[in-house]
Steps between C-alpha positions, in 0.01 A plus 500: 500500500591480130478828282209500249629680225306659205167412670296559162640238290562279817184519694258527187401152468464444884214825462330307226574144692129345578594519863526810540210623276255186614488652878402841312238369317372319785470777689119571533534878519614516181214363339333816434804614261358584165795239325481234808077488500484215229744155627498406149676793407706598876795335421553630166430872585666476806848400265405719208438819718836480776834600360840512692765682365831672615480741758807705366743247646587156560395516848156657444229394289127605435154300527202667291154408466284630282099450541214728376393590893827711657426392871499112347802572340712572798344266717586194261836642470568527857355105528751378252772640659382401870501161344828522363639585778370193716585267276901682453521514909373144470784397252739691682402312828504172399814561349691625837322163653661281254837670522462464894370147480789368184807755730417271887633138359793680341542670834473203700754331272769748522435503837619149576757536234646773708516272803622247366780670351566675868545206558747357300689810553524467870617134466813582240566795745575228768677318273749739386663499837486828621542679169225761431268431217468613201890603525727441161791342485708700285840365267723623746348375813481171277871502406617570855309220678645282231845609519439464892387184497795362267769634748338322779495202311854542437582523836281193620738317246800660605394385864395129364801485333736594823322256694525260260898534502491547903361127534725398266758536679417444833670164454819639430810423749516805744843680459709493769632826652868568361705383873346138453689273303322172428466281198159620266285280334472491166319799322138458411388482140374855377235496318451601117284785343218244406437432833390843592315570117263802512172479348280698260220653683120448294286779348171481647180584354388751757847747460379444114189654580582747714749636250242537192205684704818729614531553141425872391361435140274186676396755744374768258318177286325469830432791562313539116299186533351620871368823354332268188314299774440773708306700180334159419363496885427864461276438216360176676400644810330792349333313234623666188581188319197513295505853456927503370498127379780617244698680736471186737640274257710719402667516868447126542732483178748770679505278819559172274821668314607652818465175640735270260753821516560458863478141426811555239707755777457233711710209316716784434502579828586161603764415214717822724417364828626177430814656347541705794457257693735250386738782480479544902491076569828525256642794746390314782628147399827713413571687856418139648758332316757781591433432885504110466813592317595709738413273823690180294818711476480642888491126540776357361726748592405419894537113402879622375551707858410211685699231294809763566408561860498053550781482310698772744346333802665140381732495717315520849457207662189291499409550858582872467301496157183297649466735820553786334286426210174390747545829654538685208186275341303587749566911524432498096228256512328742732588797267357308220170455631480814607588630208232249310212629706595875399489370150182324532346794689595742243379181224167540664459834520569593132281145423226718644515845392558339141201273565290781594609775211423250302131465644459861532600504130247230374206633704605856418553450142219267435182611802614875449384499114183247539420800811590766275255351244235389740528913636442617124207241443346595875516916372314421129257336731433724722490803260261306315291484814525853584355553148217233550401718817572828368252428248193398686494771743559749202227305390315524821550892510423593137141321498379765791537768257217577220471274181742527200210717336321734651195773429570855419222686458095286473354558219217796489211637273572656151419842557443466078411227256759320261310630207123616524446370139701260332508663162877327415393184591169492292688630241734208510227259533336663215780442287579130568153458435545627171806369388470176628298361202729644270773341688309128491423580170888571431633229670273268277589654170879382614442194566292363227741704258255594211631510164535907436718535158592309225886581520526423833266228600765208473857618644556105562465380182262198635198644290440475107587809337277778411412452081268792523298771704121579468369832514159505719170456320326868504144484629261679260493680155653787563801369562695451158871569580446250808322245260819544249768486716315161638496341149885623425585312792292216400654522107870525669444153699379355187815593299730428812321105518598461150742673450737289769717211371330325742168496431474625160340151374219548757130388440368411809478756795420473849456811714491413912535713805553411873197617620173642353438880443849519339390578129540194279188481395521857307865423401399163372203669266670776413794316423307242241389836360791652380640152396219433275549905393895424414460173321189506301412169677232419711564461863291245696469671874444231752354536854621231701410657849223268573458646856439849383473583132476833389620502102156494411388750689819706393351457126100476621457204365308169608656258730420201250602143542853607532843366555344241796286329215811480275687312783240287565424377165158625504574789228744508186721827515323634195191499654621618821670804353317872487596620160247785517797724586648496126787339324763638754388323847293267550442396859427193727362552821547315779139354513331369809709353706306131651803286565842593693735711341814271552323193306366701198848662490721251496841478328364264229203670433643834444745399247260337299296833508823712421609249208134481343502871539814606367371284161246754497632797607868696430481606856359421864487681804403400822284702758585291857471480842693633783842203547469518877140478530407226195740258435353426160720779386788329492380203265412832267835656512682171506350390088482859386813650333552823689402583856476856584494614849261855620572698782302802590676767588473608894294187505713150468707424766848368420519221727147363273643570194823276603285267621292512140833434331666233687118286429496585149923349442414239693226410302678520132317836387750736305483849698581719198517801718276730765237772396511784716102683503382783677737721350344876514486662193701744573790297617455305177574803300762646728712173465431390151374818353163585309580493097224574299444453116270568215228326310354659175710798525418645861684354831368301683569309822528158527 
């Protein structure tokens, strides 16, 4: 059974699996637990409340419930675990069944493989002749049989080659014995060394063979590329292919390169064999030609001794020479094939101990390896099987013992509670309570990135640039330094409009924000104020927020017929105009509003109101509405001659105040710059300092 190791971080998920918790919540005795009494909510305590952790080692670990009743507590815990348990023995079970049930084909197979190869085994044992299997034939035993069989070939030619010459000349005259005296014949013709011409014996295949497997270095190739397939069968058999894929190729690689080496020994091999070889036909044809040699000269020198012994014997007489030479054919005549069947005896027996060294040597050299091999292959296969079996009754043994986990101690009553009050975690609770808006609130202020300083509200340069800051208005009386840092402020974006190269030659002024509650409307009053206060001239205020005026109201004055009137034709801008205010402003109110703002405010409309009034007036200002909520704006901004842009400080929100610019380029209105309001007093005077002077010979503040 496999090892579970480090059982806490292993076996966690299978405790919090739904099949093992479903059977606990199931379980109808537990409905009475104070967690497990509402279904809705079971499942969720049940996870929330049981922990597992480490029991101090791997091999240990620790199951904890926690539940407001103690008994409860240890009964739920001991349920989990029981049902852990069964479903671990279950896994564990059907595992050993599956190993059992994949291991019985395998065993079968190698089974029959075994047989088979017992098989084929016995059957190259018969055919080797006696010769016991699985025996190697070594170089030397190699050599010798050669070297044997090559002087028995020698002498089966050395015998062919006497015979040959023995019925040659068993036509010869018989010599008569010395005492006879009788007239020869004439001497037979002896024959020439072409007649008797030795032949080269042929190299055949199976000696070529049998010398390269004898070959050391092919041997040792061999050897490597039958441990590569016996590691590749390893790793088959026991199913590890998936498991060391790279270590399988990497040996099926091994086996292919050890493969084309032996491949490469073996033309080697066979480029010496052949030399060899053809060294020992050479040495053969050479001692062959030395005996036919041999046996040619032996026979002309007895053709000479019997043309001597005729020519002695000349002078017998015929009768003398014809008895004596029947007797005398007949006595050698029966010596000769005597003689002939002792050669041809001797022929025959070297004809078959050659024949049969030479069988012995093909079968040995040729059935002795292919046994040798089929011995190796029959071993892998039955160590493979002994494995196979091995396994399964290891397998068979180990599942009688206890599960791979097992319980140490049952879980039992706390004899005291985790905490009798849970102070820390109200505490906690308490907190994230109380921080939480702040953090919403936070997490808002990032992301709609409100406008916070003056110096730092554009680090992109994709806003206009800031042409003055506004102190904020005091409320009440009492307030005079507030009230004159607010007109300084007001006095210093005056002088910085006109002041600029750029908009120096300004007359007509519109003042627009992104959104409403961002203080044009008192910048825009105040503004015409200290305009009309610089230049003597008087300042015509208009209010051309038609969806919410409040420049009357500003000055309490009556709404009138207003600026709507003047747009509509239905009032001349003299009579429109509230001059009640004196010769420095005079104002025009937005009137009632009875028609939609985007007709009455047209492009062509308002630049025929800002060229009739400009013939009346030095300066005009314009009081409008917010760009991204009326659209009229831009038809304002786009005929006036400077458009200047309010943010409130802590307020505007950059990504509106981009959006404000981008509309107003688009549309053709000159942004002149940005007016940063909201500005505390005090951080007025800290940046740009509070400088008072005199009037009528006592300081004042201004």
């Amino acid at each position: 059974m496999p090892v579970v190791k480090d059982l806490a971080r292993t076996e966690n998920s299978l405790f919090f699996n739904p099949i093992v918790l479903d059977p606990v919540l199931a379980d109808p005795s537990l409905r009475n637990v104070p967690t497990l009494v509402d279904p809705a909510t079971a499942e969720a305590n049940l996870r929330k409340n049981l922990s597992v952790s480490s029991g101090g080692t791997e091999s240990r670990l620790v199951v904890s419930y926690t539940d407001t009743d103690r008994e409860a507590a240890a009964v739920v815990c001991n349920a989990v675990v029981d049902s852990y348990l069964r479903q671990r023995d279950s896994f564990d079970d059907t595992r050993v069944n599956n190993l059992e049930r994949w291991l019985e084909p395998e065993i079968q197979r190698w089974e029959q493989e075994v047989e088979e190869r017992q098989q084929r085994v016995h059957m190259l044992s018969e055919k080797a002749l006696g010769f016991a299997p699985g025996r190697n034939v070594d170089r030397a035993e190699s050599e010798s049989s050669m070297s044997r069989l090559a002087d028995l070939r020698s002498q089966v030619g050395e015998l062919e080659i006497e015979l040959a010459l023995f019925d040659a000349t068993k036509d010869l005259p018989v010599a008569l014995p010395p005492s006879e005296t009788a007239q020869l014949p004439d001497a037979p013709v002896v024959p020439t060394l072409a007649e008797t011409e030795v032949q080269k014996a042929a190299i055949r295949e199976a000696d070529i063979q049998e010398a390269i497997e004898g070959d050391v270095k092919v041997r040792e190739a061999s050897r490597v590329v039958g441990r590569y397939q016996a590691i590749l069968l390893d790793l088959e058999v026991k199913d590890m292919v998936r498991v060391s894929r790279d270590y399988y190729n990497q040996m099926k690689e091994n086996l292919a390169d050890a493969q084309s080496k032996l491949d490469q020994e073996r033309q080697v091999a066979r480029d010496r064999a052949l030399k060899e070889l053809q060294r020992l036909v050479e040495e053969d044809f050479r001692q062959r030609k030395e005996v036919a040699e041999r046996a040619f000269a032996w026979q002309q020198e007895q053709l000479k001794k019997q043309q001597q012994e005729m020519k002695r014997l000349q002078d017998k007489s015929a009768e003398e020479r014809k008895v004596a030479q029947k007797a005398y054919a007949a006595a050698q005549a029966k010596e000769r094939d005597n003689q002939r069947k002792v050669l041809v005896a001797k022929l025959d027996i070297l004809k078959a101990q050659h024949d049969e060294e030479r069988e012995r040597m093909e079968q040995f050299g040729g059935t002795t390896a292919e046994l040798q091999f089929a011995n190796d292959e029959l071993v892998v296969a039955s160590d493979v099987l002994t494995k196979l079996r091995g396994r399964v009754a290891a397998i068979r043994t180990e599942r009688r013992q206890d599960g791979a986990v097992r319980t140490l101690a049952s879980a039992t009553p706390p004899k005291s509670p985790v905490e009798a009050m849970p102070y820390k975690k109200l505490g906690m609770a308490s907190a994230v309570a109380f921080m939480v808006p702040f953090l919403f609130g936070l997490l808002w202020e990032l992301k709609v990135q409100r406008l916070t300083d003056a110096e730092t509200h554009d680090k992109t340069g994709q806003l206009a640039p800031v042409l003055g800051e506004v102190a904020r208005l005091p409320a009440g009386a009492g307030a005079v330094k507030g009230r004159r840092v607010f007109e300084e402020s007001i006095d210093t974006l005056r002088a910085n409009l006109f002041l600029s190269v750029d908009t120096r030659e300004t007359r007509s002024i519109a003042i627009v924000s992104s959104m409403s509650g961002e203080g044009k409307s008192s910048v825009a009053s105040q503004l015409a104020l200290s305009i009309a206060k610089a230049t003597g001239e008087t300042v015509l205020l208009v209010d051309a927020d038609l969806r919410c005026p409040d420049q009357h109201e500003i000055f309490g004055l009556e709404m009138g017929p207003g600026f709507t009137s003047v747009l509509s034709k239905e009032s001349q801008l003299v009579d429109a105009v509230d001059s009640s205010l004196g010769n420095l402003i005079h104002l025009l109110p937005a009137g009632r509003l009875n028609a939609s703002p985007h007709r009455l405010i047209s492009p062509a409309n308002v630049t025929a109101f800002v060229d009739a009034a400009l013939e009346s007036y030095e300066y005009v200002v314009f009081d409008t509405a917010p760009v991204l909520a009326a659209g009229e704006t831009l038809a304002i901004a786009s005929a006036v001659d400077s458009t200047l842009i309010c943010v409130m400080r802590d307020v505007s929100r950059k990504e509106s105040v981009l959006r404000t610019t981008r509309r107003l380029e688009a549309s053709g209105a000159s942004v002149a710059g940005t007016v940063f309001s909201g500005v505390s007093a005090r951080q007025y005077g800290y940046r740009y300092g509070d400088y008072q002077y005199a009037l009528g010979g006592e300081p004042q503040a201004t």
